[in-house]
Each structure stands twice: as structure tokens, then as C-alpha cells.
C-alpha positions in Angstrom: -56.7 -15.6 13.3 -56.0 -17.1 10.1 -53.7 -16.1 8.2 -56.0 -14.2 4.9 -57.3 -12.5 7.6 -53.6 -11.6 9.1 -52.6 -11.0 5.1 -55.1 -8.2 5.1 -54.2 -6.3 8.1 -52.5 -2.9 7.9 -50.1 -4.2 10.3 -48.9 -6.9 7.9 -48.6 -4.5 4.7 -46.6 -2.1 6.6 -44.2 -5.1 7.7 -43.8 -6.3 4.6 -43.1 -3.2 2.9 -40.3 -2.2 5.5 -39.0 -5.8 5.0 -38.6 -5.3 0.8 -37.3 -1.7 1.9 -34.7 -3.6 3.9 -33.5 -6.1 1.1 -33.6 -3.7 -1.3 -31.0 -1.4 1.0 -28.9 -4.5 1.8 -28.4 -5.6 -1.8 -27.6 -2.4 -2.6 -24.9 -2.2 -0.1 -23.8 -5.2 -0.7 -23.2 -4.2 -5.0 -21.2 -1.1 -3.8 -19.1 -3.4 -1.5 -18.5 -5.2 -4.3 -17.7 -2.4 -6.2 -15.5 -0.9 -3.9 -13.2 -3.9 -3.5 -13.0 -4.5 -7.1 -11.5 -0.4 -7.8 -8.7 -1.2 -5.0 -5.7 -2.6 -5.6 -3.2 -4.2 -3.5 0.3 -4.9 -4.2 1.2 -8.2 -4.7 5.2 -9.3 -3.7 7.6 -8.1 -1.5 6.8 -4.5 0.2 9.6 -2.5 0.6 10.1 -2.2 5.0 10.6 1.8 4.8 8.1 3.3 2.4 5.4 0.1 1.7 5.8 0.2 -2.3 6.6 -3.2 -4.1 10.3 -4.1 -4.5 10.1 -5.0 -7.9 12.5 -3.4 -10.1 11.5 -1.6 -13.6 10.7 1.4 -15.2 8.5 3.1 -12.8 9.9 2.1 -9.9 11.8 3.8 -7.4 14.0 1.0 -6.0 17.2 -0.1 -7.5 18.9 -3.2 -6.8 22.5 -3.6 -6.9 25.6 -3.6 -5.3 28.6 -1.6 -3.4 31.6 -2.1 -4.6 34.2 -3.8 -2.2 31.0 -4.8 -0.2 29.6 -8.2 -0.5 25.9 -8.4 -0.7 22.7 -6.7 -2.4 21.7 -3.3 -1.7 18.2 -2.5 -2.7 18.4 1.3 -3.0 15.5 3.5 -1.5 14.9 7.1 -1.9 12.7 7.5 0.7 14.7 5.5 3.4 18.0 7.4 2.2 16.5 10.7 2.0 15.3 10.0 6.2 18.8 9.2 7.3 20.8 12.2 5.8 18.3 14.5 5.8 19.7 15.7 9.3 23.0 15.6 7.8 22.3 18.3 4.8 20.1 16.1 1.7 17.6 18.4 0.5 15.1 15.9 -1.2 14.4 12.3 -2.4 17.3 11.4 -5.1 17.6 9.3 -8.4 20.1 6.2 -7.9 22.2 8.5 -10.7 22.4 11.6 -8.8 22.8 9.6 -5.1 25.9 7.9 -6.4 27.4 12.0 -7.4 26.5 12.8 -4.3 28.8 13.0 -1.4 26.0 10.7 0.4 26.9 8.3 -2.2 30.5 7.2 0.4 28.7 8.1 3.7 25.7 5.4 2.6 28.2 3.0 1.4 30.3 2.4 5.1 26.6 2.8 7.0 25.7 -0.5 4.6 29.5 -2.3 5.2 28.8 -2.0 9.1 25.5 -2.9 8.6 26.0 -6.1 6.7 28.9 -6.9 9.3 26.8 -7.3 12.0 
């Protein structure tokens, strides 16, 4: 059968409908894909371990870097991992680095890091 003759079967129309059907579908999928990945964003640097937000200190953050006194080396202080080791032991919620050092977790967190950084 040649193929004008093929062309004008209903066999062939219906294929090629179905087949611009299909690309239409797939570039459409592929746009929202796009779409998609462009609206999500992914923290670049260094991840805090404990609760997966970036280490890097500022305004906004919750992390503060600095130091025990008496203690050599840098403590990077996190609410979250604090709050999950004295909750047990009495801490009623996540702290600000100002109210953690009033606290009498302030001491306690202070000899867990001095052993810790003995090791």
C-alpha cells in the first residue's frame, strides 16, 4: 500500500492524533518539572549533623559559634541538639544561646563538651 493511501486511513489519523496527544502531555510534564525544581531550594554549605539547617552564623540563624571558657576548641551551639539531651533531665523547650548560658544547663553542657573534646 503506498503511503497517500496509508495517509488517508482512519487508522493513521487516530495514530497520529494520540502521538501529538502524547508530546503535548510530555512537554507539559516536562515545564512543570522544570518548574518544580526551580521553586526548591537547597542549602548550600555545611549542614548542621542534628537538625539539617546550614551552619552559617547570622541573624536568622539558630546556631552560634563560640567557645567554653577553660575548654579549648569551638562549640557550635544548637538548640535543637541541646534541647534533645536535657530534655530528660528537666529543659522545657528549644533555648536562645542568651537564656542557655542563665540556665543551669549552661555548666552541665559545658563538662558533656570538655569530655567530649578529650576523647
Amino acid at each position: 500500500m503506498p503511503f497517500a493511501d496509508f495517509a488517508c486511513t482512519p487508522f493513521f489519523r487516530r495514530e497520529l492524533e494520540a502521538a501529538k496527544q502524547r508530546s503535548t502531555a510530555s512537554k507539559q510534564v516536562r515545564k512543570e518539572r522544570e518548574t518544580r525544581q526551580d521553586k526548591e531550594e537547597h542549602p548550600t554549605g555545611r549542614l548542621c549533623r542534628f537538625c539539617h539547617r546550614p551552619l552559617k552564623q547570622g541573624p536568622n540563624s539558630p546556631h552560634i559559634h563560640t567557645g567554653f571558657p577553660g575548654v579549648a576548641g569551638k562549640y557550635i551551639y544548637c538548640p535543637a541538639k541541646v534541647f534533645s539531651l536535657y530534655q530528660a533531665e528537666g529543659m522545657t523547650r528549644e533555648m536562645t544561646w542568651a537564656e542557655f548560658c542563665q540556665s543551669s544547663f549552661y555548666e552541665a553542657e559545658k563538662r558533656r563538651w570538655a569530655v567530649e573534646k578529650g576523647k
